[in-house]
ROVOZA-405260 format. One record per residue (C-alpha): x, y, z. Coordinates in steps of 0.25 Angstrom, whole numbers, plus 2048, in hexadecimal, padded with zeros to 3 digits. Layout:
// residues N
<r><X>X</X><Y>Y</Y><Z>Z</Z></r>
...
//
This chain:
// residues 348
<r><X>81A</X><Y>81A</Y><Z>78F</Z></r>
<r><X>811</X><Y>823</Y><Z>797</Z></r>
<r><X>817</X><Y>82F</Y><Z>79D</Z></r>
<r><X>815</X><Y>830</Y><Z>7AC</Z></r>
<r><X>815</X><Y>83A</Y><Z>7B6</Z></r>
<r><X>81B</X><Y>837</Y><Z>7C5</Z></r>
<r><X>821</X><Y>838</Y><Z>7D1</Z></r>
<r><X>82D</X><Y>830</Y><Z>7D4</Z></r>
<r><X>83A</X><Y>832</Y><Z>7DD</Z></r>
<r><X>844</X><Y>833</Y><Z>7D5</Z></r>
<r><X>850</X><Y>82B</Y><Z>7DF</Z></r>
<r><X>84E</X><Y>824</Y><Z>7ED</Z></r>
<r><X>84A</X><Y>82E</Y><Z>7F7</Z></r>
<r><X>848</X><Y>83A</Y><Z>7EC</Z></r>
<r><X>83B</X><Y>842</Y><Z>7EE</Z></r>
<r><X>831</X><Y>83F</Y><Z>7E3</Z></r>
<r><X>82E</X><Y>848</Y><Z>7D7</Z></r>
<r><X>828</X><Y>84B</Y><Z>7C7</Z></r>
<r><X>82C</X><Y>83D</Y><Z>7C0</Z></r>
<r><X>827</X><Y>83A</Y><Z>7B2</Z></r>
<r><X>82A</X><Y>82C</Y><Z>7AC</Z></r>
<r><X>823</X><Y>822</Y><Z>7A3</Z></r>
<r><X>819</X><Y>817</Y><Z>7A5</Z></r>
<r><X>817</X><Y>80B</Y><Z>79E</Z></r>
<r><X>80D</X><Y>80C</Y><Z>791</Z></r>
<r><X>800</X><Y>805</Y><Z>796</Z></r>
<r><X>803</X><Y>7F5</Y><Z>791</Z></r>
<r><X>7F6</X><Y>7EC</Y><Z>78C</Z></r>
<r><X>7F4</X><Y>7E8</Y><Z>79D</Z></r>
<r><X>7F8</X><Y>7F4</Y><Z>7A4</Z></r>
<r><X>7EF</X><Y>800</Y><Z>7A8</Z></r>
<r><X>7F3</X><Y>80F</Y><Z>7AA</Z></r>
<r><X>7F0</X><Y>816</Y><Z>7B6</Z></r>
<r><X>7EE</X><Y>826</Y><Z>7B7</Z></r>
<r><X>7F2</X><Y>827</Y><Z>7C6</Z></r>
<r><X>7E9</X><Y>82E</Y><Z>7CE</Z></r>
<r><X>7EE</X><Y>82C</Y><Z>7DC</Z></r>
<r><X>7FA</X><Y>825</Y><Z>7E3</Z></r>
<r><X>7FA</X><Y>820</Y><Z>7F3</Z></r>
<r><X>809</X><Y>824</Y><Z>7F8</Z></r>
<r><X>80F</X><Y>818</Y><Z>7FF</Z></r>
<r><X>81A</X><Y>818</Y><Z>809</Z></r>
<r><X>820</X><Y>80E</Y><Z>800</Z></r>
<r><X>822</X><Y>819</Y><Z>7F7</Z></r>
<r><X>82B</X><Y>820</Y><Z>800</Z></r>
<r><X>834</X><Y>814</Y><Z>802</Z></r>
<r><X>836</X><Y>811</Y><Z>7F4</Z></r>
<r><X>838</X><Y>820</Y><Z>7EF</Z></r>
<r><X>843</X><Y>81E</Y><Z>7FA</Z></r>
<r><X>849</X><Y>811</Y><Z>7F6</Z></r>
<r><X>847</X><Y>80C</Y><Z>804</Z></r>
<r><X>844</X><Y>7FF</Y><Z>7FD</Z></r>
<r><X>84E</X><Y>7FD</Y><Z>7F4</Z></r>
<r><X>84D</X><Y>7FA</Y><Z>7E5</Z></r>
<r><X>846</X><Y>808</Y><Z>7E2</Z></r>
<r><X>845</X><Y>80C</Y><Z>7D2</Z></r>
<r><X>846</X><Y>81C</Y><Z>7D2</Z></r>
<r><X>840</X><Y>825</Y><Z>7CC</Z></r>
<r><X>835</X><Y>81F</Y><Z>7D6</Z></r>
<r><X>826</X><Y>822</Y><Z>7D2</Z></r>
<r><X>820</X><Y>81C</Y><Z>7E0</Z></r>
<r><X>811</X><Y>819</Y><Z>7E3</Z></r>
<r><X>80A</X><Y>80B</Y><Z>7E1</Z></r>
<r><X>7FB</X><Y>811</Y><Z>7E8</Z></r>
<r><X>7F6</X><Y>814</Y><Z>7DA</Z></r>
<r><X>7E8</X><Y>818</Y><Z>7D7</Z></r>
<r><X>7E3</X><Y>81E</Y><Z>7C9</Z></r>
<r><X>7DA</X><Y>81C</Y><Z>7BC</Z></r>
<r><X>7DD</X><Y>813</Y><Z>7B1</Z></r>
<r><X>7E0</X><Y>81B</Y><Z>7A4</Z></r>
<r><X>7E6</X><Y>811</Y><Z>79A</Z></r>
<r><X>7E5</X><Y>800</Y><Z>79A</Z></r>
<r><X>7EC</X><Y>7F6</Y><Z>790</Z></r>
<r><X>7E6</X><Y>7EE</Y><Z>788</Z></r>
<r><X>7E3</X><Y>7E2</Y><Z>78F</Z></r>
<r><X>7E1</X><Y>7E8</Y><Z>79B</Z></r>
<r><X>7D3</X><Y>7E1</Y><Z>7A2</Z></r>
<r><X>7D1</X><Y>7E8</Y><Z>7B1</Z></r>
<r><X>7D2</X><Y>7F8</Y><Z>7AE</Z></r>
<r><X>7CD</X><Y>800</Y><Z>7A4</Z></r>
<r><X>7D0</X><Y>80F</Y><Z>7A2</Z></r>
<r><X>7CB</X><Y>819</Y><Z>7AE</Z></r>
<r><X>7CC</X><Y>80E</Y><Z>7B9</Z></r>
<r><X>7D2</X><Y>80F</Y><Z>7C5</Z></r>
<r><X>7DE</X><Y>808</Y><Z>7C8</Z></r>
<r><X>7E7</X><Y>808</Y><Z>7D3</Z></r>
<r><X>7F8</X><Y>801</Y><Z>7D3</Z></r>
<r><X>7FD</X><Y>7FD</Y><Z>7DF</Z></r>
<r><X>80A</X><Y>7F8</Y><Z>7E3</Z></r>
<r><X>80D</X><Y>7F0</Y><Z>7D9</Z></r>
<r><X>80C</X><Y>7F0</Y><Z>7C9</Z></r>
<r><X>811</X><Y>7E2</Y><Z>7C5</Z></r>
<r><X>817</X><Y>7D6</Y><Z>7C9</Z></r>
<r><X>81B</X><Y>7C6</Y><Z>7C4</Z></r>
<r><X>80E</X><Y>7C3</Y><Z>7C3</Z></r>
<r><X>813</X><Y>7B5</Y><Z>7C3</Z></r>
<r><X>818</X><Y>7B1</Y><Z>7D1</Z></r>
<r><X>80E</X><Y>7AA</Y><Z>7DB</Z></r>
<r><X>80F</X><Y>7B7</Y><Z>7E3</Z></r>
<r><X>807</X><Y>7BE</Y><Z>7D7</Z></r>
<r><X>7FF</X><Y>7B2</Y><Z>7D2</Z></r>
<r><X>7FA</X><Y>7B2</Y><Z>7E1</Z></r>
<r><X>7F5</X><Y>7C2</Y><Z>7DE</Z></r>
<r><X>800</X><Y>7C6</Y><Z>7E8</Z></r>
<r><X>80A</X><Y>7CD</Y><Z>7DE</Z></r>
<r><X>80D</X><Y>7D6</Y><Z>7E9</Z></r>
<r><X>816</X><Y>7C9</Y><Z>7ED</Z></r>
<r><X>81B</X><Y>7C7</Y><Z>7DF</Z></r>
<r><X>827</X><Y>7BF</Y><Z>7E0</Z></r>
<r><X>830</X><Y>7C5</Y><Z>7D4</Z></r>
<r><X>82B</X><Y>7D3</Y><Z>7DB</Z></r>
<r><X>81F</X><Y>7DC</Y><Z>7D8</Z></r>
<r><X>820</X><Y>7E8</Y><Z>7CF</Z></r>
<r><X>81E</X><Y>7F5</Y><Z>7D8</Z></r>
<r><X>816</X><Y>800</Y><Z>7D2</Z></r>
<r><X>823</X><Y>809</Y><Z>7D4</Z></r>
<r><X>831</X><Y>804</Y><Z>7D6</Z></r>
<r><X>830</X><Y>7FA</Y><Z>7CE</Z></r>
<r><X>834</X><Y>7F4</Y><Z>7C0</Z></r>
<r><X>829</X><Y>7F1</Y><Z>7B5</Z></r>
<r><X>82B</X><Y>7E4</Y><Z>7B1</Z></r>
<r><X>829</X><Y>7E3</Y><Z>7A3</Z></r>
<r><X>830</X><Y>7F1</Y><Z>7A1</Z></r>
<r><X>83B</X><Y>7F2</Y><Z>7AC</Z></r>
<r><X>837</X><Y>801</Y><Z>7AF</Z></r>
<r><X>835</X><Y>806</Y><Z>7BD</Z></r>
<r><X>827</X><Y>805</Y><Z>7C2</Z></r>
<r><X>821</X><Y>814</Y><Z>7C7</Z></r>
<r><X>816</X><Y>815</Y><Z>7D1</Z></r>
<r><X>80A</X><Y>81E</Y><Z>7D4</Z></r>
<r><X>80F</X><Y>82C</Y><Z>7D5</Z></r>
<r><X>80D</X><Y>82D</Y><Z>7C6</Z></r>
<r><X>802</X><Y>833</Y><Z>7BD</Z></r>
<r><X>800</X><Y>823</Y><Z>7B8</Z></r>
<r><X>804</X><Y>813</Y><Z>7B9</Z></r>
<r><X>803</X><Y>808</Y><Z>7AF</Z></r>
<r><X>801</X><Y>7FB</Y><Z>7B5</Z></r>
<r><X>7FC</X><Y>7EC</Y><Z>7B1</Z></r>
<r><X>7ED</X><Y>7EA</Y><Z>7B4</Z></r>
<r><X>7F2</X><Y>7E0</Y><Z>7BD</Z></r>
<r><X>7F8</X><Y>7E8</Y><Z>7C7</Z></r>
<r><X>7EE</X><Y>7F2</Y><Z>7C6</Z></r>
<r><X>7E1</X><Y>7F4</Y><Z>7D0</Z></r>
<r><X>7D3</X><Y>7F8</Y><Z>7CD</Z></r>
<r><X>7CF</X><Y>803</Y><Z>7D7</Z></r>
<r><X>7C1</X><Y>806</Y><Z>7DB</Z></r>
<r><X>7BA</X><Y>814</Y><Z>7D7</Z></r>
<r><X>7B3</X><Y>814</Y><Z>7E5</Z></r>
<r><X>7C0</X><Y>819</Y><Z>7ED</Z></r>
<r><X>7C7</X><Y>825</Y><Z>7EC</Z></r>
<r><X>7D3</X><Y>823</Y><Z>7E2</Z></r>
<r><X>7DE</X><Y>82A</Y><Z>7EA</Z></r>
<r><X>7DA</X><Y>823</Y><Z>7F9</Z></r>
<r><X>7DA</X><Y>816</Y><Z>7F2</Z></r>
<r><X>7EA</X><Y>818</Y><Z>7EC</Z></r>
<r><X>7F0</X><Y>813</Y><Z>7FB</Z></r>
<r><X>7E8</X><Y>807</Y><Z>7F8</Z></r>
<r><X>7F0</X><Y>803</Y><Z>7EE</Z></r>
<r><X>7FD</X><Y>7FF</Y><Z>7F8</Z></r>
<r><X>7F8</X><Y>803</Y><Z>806</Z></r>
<r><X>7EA</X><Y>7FD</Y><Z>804</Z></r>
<r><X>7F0</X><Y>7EE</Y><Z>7FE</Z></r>
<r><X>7FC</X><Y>7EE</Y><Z>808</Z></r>
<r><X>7F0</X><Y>7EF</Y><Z>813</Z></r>
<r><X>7E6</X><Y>7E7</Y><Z>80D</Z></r>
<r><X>7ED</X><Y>7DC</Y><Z>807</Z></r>
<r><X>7F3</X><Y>7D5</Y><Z>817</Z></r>
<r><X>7E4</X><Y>7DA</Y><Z>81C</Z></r>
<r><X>7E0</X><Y>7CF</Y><Z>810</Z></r>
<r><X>7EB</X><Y>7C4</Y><Z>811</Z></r>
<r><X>7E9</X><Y>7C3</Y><Z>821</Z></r>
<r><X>7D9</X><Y>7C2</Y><Z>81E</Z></r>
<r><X>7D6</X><Y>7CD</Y><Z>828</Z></r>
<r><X>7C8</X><Y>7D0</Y><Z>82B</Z></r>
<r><X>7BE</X><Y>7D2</Y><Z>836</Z></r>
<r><X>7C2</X><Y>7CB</Y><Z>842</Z></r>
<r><X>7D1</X><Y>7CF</Y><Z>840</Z></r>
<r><X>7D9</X><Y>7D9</Y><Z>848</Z></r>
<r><X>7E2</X><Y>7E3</Y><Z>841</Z></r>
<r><X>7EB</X><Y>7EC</Y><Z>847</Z></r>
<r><X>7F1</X><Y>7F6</Y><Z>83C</Z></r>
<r><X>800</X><Y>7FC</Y><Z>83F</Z></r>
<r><X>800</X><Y>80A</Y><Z>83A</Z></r>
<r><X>7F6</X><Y>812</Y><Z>833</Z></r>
<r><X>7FE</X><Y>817</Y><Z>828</Z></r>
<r><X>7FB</X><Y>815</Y><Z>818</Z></r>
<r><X>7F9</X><Y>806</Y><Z>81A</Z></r>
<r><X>7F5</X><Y>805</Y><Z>828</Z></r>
<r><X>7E8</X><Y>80E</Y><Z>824</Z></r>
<r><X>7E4</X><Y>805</Y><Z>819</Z></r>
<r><X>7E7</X><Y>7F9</Y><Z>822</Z></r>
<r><X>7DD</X><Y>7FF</Y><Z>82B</Z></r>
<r><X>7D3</X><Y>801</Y><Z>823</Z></r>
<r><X>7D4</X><Y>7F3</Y><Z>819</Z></r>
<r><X>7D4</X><Y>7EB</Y><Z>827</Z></r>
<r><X>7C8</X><Y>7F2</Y><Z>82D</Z></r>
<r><X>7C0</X><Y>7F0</Y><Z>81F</Z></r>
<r><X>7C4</X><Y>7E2</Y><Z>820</Z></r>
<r><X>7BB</X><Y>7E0</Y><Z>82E</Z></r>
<r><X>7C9</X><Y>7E0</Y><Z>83A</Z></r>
<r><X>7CB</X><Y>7E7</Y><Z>844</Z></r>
<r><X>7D5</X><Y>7F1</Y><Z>841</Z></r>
<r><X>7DF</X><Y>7F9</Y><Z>84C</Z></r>
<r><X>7E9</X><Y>802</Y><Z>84A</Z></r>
<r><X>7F6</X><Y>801</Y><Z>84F</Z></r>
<r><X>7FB</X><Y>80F</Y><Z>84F</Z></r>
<r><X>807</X><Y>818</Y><Z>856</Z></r>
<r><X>7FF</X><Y>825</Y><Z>854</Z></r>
<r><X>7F4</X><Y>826</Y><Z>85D</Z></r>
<r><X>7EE</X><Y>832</Y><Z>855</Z></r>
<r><X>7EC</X><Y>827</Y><Z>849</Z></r>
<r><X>7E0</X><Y>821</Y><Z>851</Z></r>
<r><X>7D5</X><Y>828</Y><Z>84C</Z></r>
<r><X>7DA</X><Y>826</Y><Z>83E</Z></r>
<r><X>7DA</X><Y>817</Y><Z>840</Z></r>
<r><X>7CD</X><Y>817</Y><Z>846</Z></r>
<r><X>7C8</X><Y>81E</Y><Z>839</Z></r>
<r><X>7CE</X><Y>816</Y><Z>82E</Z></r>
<r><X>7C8</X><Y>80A</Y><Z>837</Z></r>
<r><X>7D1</X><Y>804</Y><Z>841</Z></r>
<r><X>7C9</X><Y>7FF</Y><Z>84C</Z></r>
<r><X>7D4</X><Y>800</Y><Z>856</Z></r>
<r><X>7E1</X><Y>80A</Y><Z>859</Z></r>
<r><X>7ED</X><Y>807</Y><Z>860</Z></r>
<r><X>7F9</X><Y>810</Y><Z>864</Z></r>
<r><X>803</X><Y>805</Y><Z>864</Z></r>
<r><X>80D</X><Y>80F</Y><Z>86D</Z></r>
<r><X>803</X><Y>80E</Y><Z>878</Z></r>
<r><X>808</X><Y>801</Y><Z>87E</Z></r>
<r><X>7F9</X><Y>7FD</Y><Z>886</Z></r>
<r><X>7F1</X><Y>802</Y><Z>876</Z></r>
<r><X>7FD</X><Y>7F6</Y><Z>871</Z></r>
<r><X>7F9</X><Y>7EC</Y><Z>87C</Z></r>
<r><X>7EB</X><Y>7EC</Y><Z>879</Z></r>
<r><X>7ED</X><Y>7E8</Y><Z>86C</Z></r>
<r><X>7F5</X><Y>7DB</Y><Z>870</Z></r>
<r><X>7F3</X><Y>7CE</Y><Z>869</Z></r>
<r><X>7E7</X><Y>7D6</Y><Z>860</Z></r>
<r><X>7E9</X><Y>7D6</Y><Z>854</Z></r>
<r><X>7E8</X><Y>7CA</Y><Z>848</Z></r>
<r><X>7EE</X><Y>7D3</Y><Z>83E</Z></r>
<r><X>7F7</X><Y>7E1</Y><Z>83F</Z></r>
<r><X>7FA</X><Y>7E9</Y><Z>832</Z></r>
<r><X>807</X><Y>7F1</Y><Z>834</Z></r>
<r><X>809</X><Y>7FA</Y><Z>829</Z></r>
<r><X>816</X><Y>800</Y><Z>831</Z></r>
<r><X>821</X><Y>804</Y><Z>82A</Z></r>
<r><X>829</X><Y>80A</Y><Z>837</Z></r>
<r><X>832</X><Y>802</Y><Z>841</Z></r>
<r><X>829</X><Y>7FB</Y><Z>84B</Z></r>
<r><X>829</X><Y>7F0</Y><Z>854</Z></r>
<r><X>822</X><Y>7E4</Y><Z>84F</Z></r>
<r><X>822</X><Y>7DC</Y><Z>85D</Z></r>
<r><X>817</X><Y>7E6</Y><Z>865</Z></r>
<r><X>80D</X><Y>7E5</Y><Z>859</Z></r>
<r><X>80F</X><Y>7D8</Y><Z>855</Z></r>
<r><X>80B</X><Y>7D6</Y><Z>865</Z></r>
<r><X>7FF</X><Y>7DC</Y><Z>860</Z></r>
<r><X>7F9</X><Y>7CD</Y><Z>857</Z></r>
<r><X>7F3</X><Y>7C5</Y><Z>85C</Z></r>
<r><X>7F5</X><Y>7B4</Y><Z>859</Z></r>
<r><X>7F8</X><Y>7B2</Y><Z>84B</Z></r>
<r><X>7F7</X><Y>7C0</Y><Z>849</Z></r>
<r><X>7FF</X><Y>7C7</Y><Z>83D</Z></r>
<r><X>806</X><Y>7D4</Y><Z>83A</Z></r>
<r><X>805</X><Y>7D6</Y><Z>82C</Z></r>
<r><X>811</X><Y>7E2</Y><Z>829</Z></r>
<r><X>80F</X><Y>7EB</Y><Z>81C</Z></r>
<r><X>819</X><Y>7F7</Y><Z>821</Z></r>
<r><X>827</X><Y>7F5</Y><Z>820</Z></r>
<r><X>832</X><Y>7FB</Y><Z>82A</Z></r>
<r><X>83E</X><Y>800</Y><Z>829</Z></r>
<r><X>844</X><Y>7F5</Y><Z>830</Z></r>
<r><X>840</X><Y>7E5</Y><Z>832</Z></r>
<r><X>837</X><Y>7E6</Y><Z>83E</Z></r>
<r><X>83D</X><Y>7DC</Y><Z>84A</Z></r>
<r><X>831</X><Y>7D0</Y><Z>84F</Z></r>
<r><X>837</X><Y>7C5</Y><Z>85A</Z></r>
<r><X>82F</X><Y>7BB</Y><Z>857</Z></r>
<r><X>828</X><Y>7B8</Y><Z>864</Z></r>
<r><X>81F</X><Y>7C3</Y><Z>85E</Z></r>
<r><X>81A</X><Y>7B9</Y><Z>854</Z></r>
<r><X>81B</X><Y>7AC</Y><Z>85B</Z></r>
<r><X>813</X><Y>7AF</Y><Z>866</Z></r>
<r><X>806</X><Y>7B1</Y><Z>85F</Z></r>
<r><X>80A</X><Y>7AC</Y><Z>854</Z></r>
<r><X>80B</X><Y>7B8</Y><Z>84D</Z></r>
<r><X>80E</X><Y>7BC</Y><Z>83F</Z></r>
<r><X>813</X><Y>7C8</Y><Z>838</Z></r>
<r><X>810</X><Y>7C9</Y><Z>829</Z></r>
<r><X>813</X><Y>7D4</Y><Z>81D</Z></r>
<r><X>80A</X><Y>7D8</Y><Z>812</Z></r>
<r><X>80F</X><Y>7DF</Y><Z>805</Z></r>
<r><X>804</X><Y>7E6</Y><Z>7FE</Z></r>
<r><X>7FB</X><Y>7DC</Y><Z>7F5</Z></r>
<r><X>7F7</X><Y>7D6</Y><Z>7E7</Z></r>
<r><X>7EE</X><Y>7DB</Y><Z>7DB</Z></r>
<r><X>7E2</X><Y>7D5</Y><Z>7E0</Z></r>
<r><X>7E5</X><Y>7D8</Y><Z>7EE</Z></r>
<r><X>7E6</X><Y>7E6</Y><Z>7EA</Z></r>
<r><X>7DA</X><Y>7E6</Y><Z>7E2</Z></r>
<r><X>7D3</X><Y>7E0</Y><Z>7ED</Z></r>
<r><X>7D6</X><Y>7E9</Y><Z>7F8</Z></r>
<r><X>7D2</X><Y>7F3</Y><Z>7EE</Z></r>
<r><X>7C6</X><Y>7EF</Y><Z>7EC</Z></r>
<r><X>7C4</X><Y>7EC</Y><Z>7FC</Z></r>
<r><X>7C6</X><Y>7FB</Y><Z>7FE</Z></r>
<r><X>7BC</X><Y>800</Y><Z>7F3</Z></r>
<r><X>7B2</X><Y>7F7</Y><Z>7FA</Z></r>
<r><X>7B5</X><Y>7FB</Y><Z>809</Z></r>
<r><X>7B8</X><Y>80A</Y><Z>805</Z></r>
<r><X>7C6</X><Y>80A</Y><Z>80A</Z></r>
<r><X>7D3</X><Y>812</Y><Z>805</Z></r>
<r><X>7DE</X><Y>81A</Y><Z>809</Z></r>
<r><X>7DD</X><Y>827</Y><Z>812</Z></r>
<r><X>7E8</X><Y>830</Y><Z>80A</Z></r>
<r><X>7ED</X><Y>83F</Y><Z>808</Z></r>
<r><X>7EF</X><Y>841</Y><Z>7F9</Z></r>
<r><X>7FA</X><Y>849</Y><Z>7F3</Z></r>
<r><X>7FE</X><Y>84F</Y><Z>7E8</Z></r>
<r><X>80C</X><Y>847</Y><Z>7E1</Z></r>
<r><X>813</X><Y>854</Y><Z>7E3</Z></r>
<r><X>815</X><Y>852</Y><Z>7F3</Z></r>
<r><X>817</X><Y>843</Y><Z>7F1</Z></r>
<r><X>825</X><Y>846</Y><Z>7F8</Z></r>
<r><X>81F</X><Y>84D</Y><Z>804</Z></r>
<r><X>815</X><Y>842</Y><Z>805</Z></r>
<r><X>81F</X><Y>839</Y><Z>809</Z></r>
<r><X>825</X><Y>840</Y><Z>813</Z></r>
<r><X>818</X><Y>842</Y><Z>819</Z></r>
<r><X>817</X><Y>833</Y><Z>817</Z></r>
<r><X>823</X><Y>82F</Y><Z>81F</Z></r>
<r><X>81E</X><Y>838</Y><Z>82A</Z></r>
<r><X>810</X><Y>832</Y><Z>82C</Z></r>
<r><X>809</X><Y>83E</Y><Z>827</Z></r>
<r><X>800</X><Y>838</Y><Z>81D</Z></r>
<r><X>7EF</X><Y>831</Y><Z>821</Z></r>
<r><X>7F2</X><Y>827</Y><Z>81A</Z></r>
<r><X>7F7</X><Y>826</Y><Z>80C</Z></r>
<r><X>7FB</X><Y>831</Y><Z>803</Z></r>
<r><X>7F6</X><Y>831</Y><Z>7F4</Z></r>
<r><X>7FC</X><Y>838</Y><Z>7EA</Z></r>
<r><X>7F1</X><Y>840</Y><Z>7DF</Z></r>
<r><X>7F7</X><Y>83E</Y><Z>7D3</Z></r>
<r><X>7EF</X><Y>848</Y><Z>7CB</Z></r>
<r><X>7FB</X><Y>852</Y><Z>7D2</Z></r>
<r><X>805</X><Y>84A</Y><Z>7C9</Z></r>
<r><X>808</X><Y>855</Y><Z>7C0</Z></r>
//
């Protein structure tokens, strides 16, 4: 076993701290990661809380993993010591089900493994994410990360980049399409800048005015303060696709007004409560509203190695593991351009 330095909450809703545990011994098609950086999801903070249920305490969060290989098993072929690597979301699954034989594991139909808060299948023990000084994972789940980019902006792409890119591909959108992006928070950024790469025209959908010149900058073509009823109504019947990465109350109906025939709102956050839709929303432009849930191995590797080639990653603040807890509030309030990034050389 390999002693293992973290932070975890030690019940629901129980500020993080110091946690020490024990990884895995490195198995003949695993590899060992020293963890350079780790991306802070919001997910984090609903699973530290057990707002999702089923939550496995102590609770090592993080699943934006980014670092340099240090060890491989023997019959490891893809990685050899001194790579980078990054983990995402996800560290297993079936492997069987026509969900993974697709390359869609994300979808495994006996449930993926998640790199925290879940159970290791050949062992039973509790898996722990990122906010630790190293991870073991099968080659398999893990991604080849390019040495053009700067290691802790590319963490975020690990969840936030896949959740964004993956609709952006399975909707094939491209020059020619419309976009409209609801919120410009962690995903929302990235679903910025992944679509403008792509070649659409991107808008921002935004409450807060004084986020205009951001969106400008990360390459939205078009802001709109969707409080301003005329800045709404000039976006009627626009749009092919709209990303809401929302995760507040909202009501559907006015944006959905916003698609144009055979448009279709592709959701990624998840609100408190079930969002109400009469249908005439849909029916009358044949309209459709869609979900995505972050993507496959090769999806991920793909996107990664779209953003290597475009120059794209996350805009972040970095933090020492020590205010991880102050981060969050900070998170809950807002207060964050985009993503924050824990250094884990400050794991002391």
């Amino acid at each position: 076993m390999l002693p293992t330095k973290a932070y975890a909450a030690p019940a629901a809703s129980v500020p993080l701290a110091p946690f020490d545990f024990e990884r895995r011994d490195v198995g003949a098609h695993d590899v060992l990661i020293d963890i350079q950086f780790c991306g802070v999801c919001h997910s984090d903070l609903h699973q530290i809380r057990d707002e999702w249920g089923a939550g496995i305490f102590p609770m090592v969060p993080g699943h934006e993993i980014v670092g340099r290989v240090t060890q491989v098993g023997a019959h490891v072929k893809n990685f050899k010591v001194g790579d980078l690597a990054g983990v995402g979301c996800m560290v297993d699954s079936c492997r069987t089900c026509p969900s993974c034989q697709d390359g869609l594991e994300q979808y495994c139909e006996t449930g993926m493994v998640g790199t925290y808060a879940g159970t290791e299948k050949e062992t039973g023990r509790p898996t722990y994410g990122g906010y630790s000084s190293q991870i073991v994972v099968d080659e398999k789940y893990t991604l080849k990360v390019s040495e053009k980019l700067d290691l802790a902006r590319v963490a975020p792409l690990l969840c936030a980049g896949i959740t964004t890119y993956s609709p952006l591909r399975q909707w094939n959108v491209g020059a020619g399409h419309r976009v409209g992006v609801m919120g410009l928070g962690g995903l929302g950024h990235m679903a910025v800048k992944l679509a403008a790469a792509m070649g659409a025209e991107v808008t921002v959908l935004s409450t807060s005015p004084g986020k205009e010149a951001d969106a400008k900058a990360l390459g939205a073509h078009k802001f709109v303060v969707t409080k301003d009823k005329e800045q709404l109504k000039s976006v009627s019947n626009y749009f092919d696709f709209i990303i809401n990465t929302v995760s507040a109350p909202l009501d559907l109906a006015s944006y959905l007004n916003l698609l144009r025939r055979d448009g279709t709102m592709i959701l990624l956050g998840v609100p408190p409560e079930a969002p109400q839709v009469h249908a005439f929303n849909l029916i009358g432009k044949r309209r459709r509203i869609a979900g995505s849930l972050i993507g496959g191995i090769a999806e991920t590797q793909e996107m990664l190695d779209f953003c290597a080639e475009h120059n794209i990653m996350s805009d972040i603040e970095l933090i020492d593991i020590k205010d991880i807890n102050e981060a969050y509030e900070r998170m809950l309030k807002g207060d964050v351009k985009y993503r924050f990034v824990i250094d884990l050389a400050t794991l002391n």
